[in-house]
N, C-alpha and C positions, 0 to 999 in steps of 0.2 A: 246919396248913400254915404258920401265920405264923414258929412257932416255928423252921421247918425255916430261915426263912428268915436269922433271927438267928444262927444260930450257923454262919451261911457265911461265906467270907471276906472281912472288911469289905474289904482292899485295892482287889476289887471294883468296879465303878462298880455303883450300886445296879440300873439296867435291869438289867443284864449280870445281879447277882443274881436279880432278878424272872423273869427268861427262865428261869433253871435254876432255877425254883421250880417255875416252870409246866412246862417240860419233864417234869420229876421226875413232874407230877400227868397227865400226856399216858400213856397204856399203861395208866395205874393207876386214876383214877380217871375219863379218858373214854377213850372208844374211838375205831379209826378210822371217822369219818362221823359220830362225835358231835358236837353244838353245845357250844361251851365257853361259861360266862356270858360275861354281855356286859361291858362294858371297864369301868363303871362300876364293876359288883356284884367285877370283880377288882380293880379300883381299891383297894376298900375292905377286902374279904378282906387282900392284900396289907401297909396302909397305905401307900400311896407317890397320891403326884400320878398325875393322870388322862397327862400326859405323857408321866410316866414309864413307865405302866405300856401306852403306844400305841406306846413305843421298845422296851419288850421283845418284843412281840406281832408289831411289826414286822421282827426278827430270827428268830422263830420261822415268818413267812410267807415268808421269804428264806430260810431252810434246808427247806424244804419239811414242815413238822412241821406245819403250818397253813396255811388257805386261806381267802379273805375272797369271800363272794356278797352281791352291793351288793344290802340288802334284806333279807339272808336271816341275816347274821351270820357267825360264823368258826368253823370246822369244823374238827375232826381231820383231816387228810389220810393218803386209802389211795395209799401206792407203788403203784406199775405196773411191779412188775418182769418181767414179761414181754416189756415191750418192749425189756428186752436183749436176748434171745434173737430181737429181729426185726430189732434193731439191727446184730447181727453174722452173723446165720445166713438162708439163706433156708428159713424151713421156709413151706412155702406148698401149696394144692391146685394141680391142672391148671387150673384156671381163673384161678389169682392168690390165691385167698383167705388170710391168713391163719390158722392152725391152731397151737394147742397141742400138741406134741409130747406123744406116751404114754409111760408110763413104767412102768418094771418093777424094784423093788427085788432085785439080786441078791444081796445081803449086809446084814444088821447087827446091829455087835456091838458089846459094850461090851470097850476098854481103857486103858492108861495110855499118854496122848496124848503124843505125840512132842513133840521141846524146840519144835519150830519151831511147831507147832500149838498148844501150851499158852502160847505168846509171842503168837499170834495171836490168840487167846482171852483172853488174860491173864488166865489162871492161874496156880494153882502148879505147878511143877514136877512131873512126874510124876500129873496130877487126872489122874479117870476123865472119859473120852469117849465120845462115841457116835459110831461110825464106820457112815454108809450110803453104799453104792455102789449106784450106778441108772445104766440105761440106756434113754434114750430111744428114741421112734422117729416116725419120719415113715412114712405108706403104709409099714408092716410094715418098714422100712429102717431100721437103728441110725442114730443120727444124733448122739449125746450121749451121753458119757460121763462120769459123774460121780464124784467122791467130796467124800461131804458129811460136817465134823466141827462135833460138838453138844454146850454143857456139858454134861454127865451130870444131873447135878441139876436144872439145868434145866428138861430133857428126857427125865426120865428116864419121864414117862407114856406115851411113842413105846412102851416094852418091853414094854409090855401089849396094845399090838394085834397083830396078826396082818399078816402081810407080805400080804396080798389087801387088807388096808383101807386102805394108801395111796395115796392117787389119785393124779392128773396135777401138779397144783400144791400143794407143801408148806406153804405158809409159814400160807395158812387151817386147816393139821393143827396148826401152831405153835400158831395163835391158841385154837383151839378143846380141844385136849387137855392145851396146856400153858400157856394164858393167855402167850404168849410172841409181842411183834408187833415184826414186821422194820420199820423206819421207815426208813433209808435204809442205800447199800453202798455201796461204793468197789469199781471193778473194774480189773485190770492184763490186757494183755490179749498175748499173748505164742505163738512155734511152736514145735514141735518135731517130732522124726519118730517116727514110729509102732514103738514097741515092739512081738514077736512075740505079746507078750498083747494089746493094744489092738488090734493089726490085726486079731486072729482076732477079737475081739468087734464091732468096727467093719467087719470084711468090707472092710478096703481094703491093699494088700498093706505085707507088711514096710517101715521106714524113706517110705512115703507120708505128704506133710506133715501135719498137725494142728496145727489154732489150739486156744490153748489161754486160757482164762476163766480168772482165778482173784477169785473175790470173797468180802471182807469185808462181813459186812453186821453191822449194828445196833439195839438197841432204839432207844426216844426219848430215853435221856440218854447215846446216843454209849456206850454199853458194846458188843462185839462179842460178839454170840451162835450167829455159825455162819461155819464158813471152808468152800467150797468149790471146787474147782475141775475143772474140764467142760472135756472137749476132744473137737473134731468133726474129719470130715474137711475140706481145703483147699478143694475146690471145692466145699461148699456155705457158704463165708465169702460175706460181703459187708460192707463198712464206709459206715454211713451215721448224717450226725452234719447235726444244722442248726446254723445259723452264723447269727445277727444280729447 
């Protein structure tokens, strides 16, 4: 590890190195909910001052890569990306509950990802993709429409299962078949009107509004490993955001 560390770019401030040392070793060598050693034993790993290496650590708990429990030490942190989809949607029971949308893979293939995908992905021009389209649902009701683009290489162990094995939530399919962990996204969040294909699978008429999600998500050294973008109908939006 030390060596990874040396041949980065001195220009650097040396934390700023040490944080993308550790980032580097975050997906690879612990996992999400794993304890990372304690500040000392990276101290020394590293070679940097104990300071130093509480300013990188501290950049890593401020991008959400890490999390500190007074007592317990500092942890891998598991995203919660489901609470985007509570964020903007209401899928909920008659009672109020919160609920996971089901989902139903109706396509996936592999081809040669378009310029705008293979930009998003940054790739090369013209790489193999994996294109899935899925469609959610709430109480039997479409609710989510999606198309999700995957490096190939990657993900290319997805091709071996059977379109029944993919459950509700993908990104534990990432972790678990392609050792592949989503650590944070960026989302843009935008409308448009319902195309004669989208309406017929969404069940809401021609030109009916649609919010439309499009998210970049990422490993833990900020490389983009899956573009998606999901669009529902208008009146099951909601926008809720906390402000301190």
């Amino acid at each position: 590890m030390t060596r990874r560390l040396e041949v980065m770019d001195k220009r650097l401030p040396l934390y700023q190195r040490v944080r993308d040392q550790i980032a580097h070793g975050i997906g690879k060598t612990w996992r999400p909910g794993d304890a990372i050693p304690s500040e000392a034993e990276l101290a020394r790993t590293h070679r940097v001052a104990l300071g130093t290496l509480r300013k990188a650590l501290d950049i890593l708990v401020a991008e959400g890569l890490l999390e500190r429990f007074q007592g317990k030490g500092t942890f891998v942190r598991r995203a919660n990306f489901n609470a985007s989809l509570f964020r903007f949607f209401r899928f909920q029971t008659a009672q109020g509950e919160r609920r996971i949308p089901e989902s139903r893979i109706l396509r996936l293939q592999v081809l040669k990802g378009p310029s705008a995908i293979t930009s998003a992905l940054r790739l090369p021009a013209r790489s193999e993709v994996i294109r899935l389209n899925r469609l959610r649902f709430a109480s039997e009701a479409p609710v989510l429409l999606e198309e999700i683009w995957l490096p190939k290489e990657k993900f290319k162990a997805l091709l071996k299962l059977e379109i029944v094995a993919f459950g509700n939530l993908l990104y534990p399919m990432y972790e678990t078949y392609c050792n592949q962990v989503i650590a944070s996204a960026e989302e843009t969040l935008t409308a448009e009107l319902a195309r004669p294909s989208d309406a017929k699978i969404l069940r809401v008429p021609e030109g009916a509004p649609l919010i439309v999600i499009e998210r970049a998500a990422f490993d833990f050294e900020r490389t983009p490993i899956e573009w998606r973008r999901s669009k529902g109908p208008a009146d099951l939006y909601k926008y809720n955001v906390e402000i301190r």
